[in-house]
Structure formats: C-alpha cells, structure tokens
DSSP file (Angstrom, degrees, kcal/mol; ACC not computed):
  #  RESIDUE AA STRUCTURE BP1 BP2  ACC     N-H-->O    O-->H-N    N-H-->O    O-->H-N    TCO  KAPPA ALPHA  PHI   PSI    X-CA   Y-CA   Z-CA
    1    1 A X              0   0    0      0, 0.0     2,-0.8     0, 0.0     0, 0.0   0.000 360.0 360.0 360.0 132.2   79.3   38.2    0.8
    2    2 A X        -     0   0    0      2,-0.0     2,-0.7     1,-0.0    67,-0.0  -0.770 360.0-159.7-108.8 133.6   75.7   37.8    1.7
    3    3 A X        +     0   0    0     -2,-0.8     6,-0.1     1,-0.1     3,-0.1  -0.750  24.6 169.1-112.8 155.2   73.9   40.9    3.1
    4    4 A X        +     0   0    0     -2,-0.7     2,-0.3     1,-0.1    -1,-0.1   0.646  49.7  58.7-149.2  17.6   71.4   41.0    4.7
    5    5 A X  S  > S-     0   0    0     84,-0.0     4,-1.2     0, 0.0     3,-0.3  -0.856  71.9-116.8-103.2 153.6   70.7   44.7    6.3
    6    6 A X  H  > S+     0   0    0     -2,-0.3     4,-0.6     1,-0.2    38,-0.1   0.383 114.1  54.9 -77.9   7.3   70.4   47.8    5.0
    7    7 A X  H  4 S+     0   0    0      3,-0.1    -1,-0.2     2,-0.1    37,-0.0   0.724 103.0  47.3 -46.5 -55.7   73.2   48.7    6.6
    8    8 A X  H  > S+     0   0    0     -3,-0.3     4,-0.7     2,-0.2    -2,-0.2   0.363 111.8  59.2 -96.7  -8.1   75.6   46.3    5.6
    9    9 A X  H  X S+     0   0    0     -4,-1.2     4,-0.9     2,-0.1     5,-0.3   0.908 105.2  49.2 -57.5 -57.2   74.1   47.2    1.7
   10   10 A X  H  X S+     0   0    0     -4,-0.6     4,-1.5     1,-0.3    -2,-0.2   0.849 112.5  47.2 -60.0 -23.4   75.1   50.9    2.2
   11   11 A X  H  > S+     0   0    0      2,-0.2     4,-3.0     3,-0.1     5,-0.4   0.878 110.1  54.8 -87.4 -49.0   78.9   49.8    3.4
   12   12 A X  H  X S+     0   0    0     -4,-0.7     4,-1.2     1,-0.3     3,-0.4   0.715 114.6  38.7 -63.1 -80.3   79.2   47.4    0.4
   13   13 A X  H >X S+     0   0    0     -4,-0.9     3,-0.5     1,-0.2     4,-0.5   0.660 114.1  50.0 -21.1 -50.0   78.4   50.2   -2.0
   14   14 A X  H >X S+     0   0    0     -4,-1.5     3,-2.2    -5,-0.3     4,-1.7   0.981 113.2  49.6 -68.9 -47.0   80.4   53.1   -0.2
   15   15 A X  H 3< S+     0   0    0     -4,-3.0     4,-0.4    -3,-0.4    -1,-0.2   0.664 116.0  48.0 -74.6   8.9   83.8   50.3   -0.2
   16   16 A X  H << S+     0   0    0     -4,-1.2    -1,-0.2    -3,-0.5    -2,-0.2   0.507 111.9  45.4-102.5  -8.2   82.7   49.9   -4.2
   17   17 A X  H <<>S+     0   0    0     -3,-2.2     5,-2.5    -4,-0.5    -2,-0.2   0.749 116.5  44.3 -99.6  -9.8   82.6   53.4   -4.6
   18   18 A X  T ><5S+     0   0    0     -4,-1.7     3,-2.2     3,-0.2    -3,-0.1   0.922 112.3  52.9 -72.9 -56.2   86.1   53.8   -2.6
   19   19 A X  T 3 5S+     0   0    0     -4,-0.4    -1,-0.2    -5,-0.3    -2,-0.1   0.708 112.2  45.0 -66.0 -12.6   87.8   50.8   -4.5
   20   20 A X  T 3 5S-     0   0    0     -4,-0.2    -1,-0.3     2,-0.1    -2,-0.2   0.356 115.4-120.1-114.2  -5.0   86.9   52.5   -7.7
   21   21 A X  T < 5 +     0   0    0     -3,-2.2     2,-0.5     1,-0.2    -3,-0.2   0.753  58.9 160.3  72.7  42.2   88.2   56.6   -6.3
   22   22 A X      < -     0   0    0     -5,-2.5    -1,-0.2    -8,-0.1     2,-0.2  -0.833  41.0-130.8 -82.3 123.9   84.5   57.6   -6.8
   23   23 A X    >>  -     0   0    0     -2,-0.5     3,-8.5     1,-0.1     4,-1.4  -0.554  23.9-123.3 -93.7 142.0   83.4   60.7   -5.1
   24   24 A X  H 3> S+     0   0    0      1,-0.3     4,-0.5    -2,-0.2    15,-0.2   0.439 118.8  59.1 -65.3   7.5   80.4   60.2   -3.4
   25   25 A X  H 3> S+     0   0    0      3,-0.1     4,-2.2     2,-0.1    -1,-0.3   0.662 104.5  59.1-104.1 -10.6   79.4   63.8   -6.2
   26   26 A X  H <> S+     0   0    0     -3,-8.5     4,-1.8     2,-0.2     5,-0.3   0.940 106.1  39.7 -78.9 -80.0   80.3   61.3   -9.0
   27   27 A X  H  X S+     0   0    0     -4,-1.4     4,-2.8     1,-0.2     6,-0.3   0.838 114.1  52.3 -33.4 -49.0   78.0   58.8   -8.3
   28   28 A X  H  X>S+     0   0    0     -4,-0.5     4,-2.8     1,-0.3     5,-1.0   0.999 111.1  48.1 -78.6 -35.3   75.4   61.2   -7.5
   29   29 A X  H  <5S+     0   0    0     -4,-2.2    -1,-0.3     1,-0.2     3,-0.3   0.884 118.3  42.7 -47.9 -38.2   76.0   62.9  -11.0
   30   30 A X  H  <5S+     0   0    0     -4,-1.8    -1,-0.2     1,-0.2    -2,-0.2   0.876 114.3  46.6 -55.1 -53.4   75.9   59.5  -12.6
   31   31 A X  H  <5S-     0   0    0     -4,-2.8    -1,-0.2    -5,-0.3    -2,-0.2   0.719 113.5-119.2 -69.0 -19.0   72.8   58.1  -10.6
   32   32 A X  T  <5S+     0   0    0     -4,-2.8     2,-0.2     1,-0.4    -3,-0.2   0.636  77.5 110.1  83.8  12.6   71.0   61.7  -11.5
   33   33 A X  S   <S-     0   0    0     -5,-1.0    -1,-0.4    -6,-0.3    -2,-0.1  -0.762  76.0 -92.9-118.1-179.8   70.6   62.5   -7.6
   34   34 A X        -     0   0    0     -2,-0.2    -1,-0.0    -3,-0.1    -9,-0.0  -0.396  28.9-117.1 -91.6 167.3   72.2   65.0   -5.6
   35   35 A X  S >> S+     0   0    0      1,-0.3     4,-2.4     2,-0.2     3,-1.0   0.764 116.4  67.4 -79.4 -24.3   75.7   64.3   -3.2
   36   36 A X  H 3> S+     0   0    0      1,-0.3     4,-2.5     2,-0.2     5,-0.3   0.909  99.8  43.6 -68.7 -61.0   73.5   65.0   -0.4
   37   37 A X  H 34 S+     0   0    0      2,-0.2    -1,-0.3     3,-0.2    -2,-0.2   0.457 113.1  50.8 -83.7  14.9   71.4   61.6   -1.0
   38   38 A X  H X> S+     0   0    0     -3,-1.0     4,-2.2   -14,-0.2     3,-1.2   0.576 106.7  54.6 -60.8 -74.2   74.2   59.7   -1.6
   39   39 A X  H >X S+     0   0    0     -4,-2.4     4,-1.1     1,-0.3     3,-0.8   0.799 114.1  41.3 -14.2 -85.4   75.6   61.0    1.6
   40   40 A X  H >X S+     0   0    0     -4,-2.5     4,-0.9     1,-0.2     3,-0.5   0.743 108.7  54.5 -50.9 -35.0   72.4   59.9    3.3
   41   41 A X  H <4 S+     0   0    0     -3,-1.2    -1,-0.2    -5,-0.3     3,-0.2   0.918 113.1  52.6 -50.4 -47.3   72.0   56.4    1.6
   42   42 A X  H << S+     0   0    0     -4,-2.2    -2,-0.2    -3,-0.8    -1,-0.2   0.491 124.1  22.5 -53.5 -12.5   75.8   56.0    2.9
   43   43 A X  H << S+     0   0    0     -4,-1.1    -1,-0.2    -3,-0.5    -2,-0.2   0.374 137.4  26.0-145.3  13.8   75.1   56.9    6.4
   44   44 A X     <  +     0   0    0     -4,-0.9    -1,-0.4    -5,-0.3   -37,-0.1  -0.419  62.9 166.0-174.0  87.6   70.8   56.1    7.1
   45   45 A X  S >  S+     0   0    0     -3,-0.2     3,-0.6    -2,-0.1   -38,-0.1   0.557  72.9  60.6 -65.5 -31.2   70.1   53.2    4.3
   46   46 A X  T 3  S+     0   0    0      1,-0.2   -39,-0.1     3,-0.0    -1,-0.1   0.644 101.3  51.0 -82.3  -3.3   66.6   52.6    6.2
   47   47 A X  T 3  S+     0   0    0     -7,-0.2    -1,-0.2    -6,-0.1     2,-0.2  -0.062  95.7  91.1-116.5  23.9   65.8   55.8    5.5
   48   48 A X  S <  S-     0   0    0     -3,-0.6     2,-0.5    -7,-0.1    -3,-0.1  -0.709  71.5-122.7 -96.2 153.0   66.6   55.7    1.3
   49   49 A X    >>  -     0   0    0     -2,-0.2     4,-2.0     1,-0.1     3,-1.9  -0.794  17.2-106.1-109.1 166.8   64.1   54.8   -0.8
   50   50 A X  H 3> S+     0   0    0     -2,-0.5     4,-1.0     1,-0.2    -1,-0.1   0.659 117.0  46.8 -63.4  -6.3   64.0   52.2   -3.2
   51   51 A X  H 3> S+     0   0    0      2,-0.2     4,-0.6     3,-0.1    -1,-0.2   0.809 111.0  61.6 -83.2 -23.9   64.4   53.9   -6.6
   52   52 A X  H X> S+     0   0    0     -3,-1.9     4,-2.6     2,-0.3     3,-0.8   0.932 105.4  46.9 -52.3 -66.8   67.3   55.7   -4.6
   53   53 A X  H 3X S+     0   0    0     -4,-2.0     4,-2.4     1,-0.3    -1,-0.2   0.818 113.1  45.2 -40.1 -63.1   68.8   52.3   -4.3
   54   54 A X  H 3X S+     0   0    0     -4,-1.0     4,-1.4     2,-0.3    -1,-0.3   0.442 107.3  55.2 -81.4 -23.4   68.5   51.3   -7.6
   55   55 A X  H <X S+     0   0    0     -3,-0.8     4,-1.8    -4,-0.6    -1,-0.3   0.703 109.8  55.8 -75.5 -21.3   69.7   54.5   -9.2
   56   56 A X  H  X S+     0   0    0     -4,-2.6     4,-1.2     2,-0.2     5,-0.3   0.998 103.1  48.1 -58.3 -61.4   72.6   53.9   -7.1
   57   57 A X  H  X>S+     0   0    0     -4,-2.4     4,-2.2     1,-0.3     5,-1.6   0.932 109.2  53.1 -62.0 -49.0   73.4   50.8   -8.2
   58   58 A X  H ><5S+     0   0    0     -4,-1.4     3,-0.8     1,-0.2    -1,-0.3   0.966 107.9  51.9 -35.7 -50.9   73.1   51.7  -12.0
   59   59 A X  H 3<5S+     0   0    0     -4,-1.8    -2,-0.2     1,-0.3    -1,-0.2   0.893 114.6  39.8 -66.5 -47.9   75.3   54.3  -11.5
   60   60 A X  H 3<5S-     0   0    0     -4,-1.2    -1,-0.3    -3,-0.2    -2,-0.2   0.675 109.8-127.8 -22.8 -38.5   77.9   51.7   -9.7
   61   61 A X  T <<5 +     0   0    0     -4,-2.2     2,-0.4    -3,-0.8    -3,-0.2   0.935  69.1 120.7  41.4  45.4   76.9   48.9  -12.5
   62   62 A X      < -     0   0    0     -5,-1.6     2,-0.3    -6,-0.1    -1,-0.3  -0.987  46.3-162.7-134.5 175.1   76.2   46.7  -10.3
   63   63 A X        -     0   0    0     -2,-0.4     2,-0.6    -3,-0.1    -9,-0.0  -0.929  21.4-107.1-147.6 163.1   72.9   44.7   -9.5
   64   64 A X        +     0   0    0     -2,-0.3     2,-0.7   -10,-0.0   -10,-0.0  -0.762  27.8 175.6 -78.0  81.4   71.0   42.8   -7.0
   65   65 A X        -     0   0    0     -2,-0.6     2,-0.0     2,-0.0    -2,-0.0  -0.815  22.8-142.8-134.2 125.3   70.4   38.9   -7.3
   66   66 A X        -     0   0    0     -2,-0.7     2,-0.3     2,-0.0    -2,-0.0  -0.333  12.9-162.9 -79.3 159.0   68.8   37.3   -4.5
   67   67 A X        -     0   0    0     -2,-0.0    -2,-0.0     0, 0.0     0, 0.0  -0.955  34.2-105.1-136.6 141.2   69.3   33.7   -2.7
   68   68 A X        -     0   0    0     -2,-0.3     3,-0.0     1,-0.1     2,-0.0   0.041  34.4-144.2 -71.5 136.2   67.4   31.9   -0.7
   69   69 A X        -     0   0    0      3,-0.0    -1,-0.1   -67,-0.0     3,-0.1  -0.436  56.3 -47.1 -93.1-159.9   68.8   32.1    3.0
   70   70 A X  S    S-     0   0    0     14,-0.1     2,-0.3     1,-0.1    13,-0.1  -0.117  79.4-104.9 -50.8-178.2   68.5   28.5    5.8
   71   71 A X        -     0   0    0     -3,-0.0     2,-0.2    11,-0.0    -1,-0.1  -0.750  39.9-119.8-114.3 140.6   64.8   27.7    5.1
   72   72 A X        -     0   0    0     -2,-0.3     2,-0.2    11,-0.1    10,-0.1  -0.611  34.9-124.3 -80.3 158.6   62.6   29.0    8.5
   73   73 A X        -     0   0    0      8,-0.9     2,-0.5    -2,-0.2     8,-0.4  -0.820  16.2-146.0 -85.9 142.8   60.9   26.6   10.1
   74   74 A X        -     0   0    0     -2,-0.2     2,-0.3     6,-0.1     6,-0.1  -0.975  18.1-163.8-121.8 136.0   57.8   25.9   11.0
   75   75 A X    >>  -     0   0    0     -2,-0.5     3,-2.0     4,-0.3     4,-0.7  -0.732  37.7 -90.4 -94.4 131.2   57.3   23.9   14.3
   76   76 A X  T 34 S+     0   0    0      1,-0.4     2,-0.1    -2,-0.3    -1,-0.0   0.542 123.5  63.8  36.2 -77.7   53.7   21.8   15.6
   77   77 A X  T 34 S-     0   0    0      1,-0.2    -1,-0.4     2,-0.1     3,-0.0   0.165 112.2-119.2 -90.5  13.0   52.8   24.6   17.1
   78   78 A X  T <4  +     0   0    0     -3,-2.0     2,-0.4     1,-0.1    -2,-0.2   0.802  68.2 139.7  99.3  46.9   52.3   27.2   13.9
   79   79 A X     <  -     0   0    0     -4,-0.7    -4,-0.3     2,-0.0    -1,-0.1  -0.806  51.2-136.9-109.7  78.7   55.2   29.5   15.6
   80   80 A X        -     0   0    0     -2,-0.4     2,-0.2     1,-0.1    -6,-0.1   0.215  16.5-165.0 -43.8 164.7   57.5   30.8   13.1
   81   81 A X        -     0   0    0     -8,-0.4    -8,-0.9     0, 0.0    -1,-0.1  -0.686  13.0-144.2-172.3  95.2   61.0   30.6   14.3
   82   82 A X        -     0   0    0     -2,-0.2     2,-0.3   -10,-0.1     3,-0.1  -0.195  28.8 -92.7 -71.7 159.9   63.5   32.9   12.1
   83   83 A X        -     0   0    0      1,-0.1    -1,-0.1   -13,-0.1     3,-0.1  -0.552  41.4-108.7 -63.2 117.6   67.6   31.6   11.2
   84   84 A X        -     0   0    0     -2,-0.3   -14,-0.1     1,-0.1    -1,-0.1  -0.051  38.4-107.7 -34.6 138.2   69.8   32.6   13.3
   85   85 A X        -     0   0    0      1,-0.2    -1,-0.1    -3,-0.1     3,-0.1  -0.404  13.1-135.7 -84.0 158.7   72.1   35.4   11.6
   86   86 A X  S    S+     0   0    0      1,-0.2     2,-0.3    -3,-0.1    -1,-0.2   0.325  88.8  30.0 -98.2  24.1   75.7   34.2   10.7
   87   87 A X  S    S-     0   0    0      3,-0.0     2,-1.2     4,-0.0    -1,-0.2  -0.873  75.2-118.3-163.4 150.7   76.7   37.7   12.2
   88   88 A X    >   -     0   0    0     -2,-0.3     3,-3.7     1,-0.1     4,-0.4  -0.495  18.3-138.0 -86.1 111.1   75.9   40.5   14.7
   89   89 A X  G >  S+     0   0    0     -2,-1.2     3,-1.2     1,-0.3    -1,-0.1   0.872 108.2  68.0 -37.5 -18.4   75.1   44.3   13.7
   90   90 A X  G 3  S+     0   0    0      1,-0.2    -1,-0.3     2,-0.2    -2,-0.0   0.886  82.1  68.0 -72.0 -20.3   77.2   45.1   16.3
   91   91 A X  G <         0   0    0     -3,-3.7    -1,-0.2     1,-0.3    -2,-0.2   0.635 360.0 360.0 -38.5 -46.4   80.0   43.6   14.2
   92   92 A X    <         0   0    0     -3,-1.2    -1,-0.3    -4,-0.4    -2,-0.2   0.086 360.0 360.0-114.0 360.0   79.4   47.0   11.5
C-alpha cells in the first residue's frame, strides 16, 4: 500500500494496532508516551510530531522505507507539474 498522507499513515497504524488487539494505552506504554498522544496521532497526524511518529512505530515494530513515486516533470517552461494521486482523500 503506498501512502502518501499523513492521514492515510495514522489509519495504517491504528488497523495494525487493531489486527494485533492493541489498546491504543498499550502502545502508548510501549512507545513511552501517553494514550492521549496516541489518541491524537490516530485522529490529527498533521499535528504529531516526528519523534511521536517514530516512537510509534517502534512500539508497533514496524518501520518506514521510502520509494520513489511517477517522476514530476519538468516542462519548457520551468513550471513544476506534480503526479496525479492514484487516489482521493475524500476516499478516507
């Protein structure tokens, strides 16, 4: 699954912490933060920070390995012109 919001991070984590019966106070005990910032990672991801992120994911054991997405282009006229998204936020 490729993500690519911080939205559609925070659901893959909360349906890895579901498939696995972890309460969102397990993780935080594990990650070393409080249920309250798991709560919030789950439900405003643009508003976590990144160590947040990354203590989550330890605590989960899983990690983050990026791929390049379509290549932007650049046209003649020096006008960047981002890839179309293979999906709509509205979607989530």
């Amino acid at each position: 699954m490729a993500i690519t919001t911080a939205k559609m991070l925070a659901h893959a984590l909360k349906e890895f912490r579901y498939q696995n019966k972890l309460s969102q106070s397990q993780v935080a005990l594990l990650a070393g933060v409080k249920q309250a910032t798991v709560s919030a990672f789950e439900n405003q991801p643009e508003r976590s920070k990144v160590d947040t992120l990354f203590n989550l994911l330890s605590a989960l054991e899983l990690e983050i390995t990026l791929s390049p997405r379509n290549k932007t282009t650049i046209p003649a006229n020096n006008q960047v012109q981002e890839p179309t998204p293979d999906f709509d936020d509205e979607d989530w």
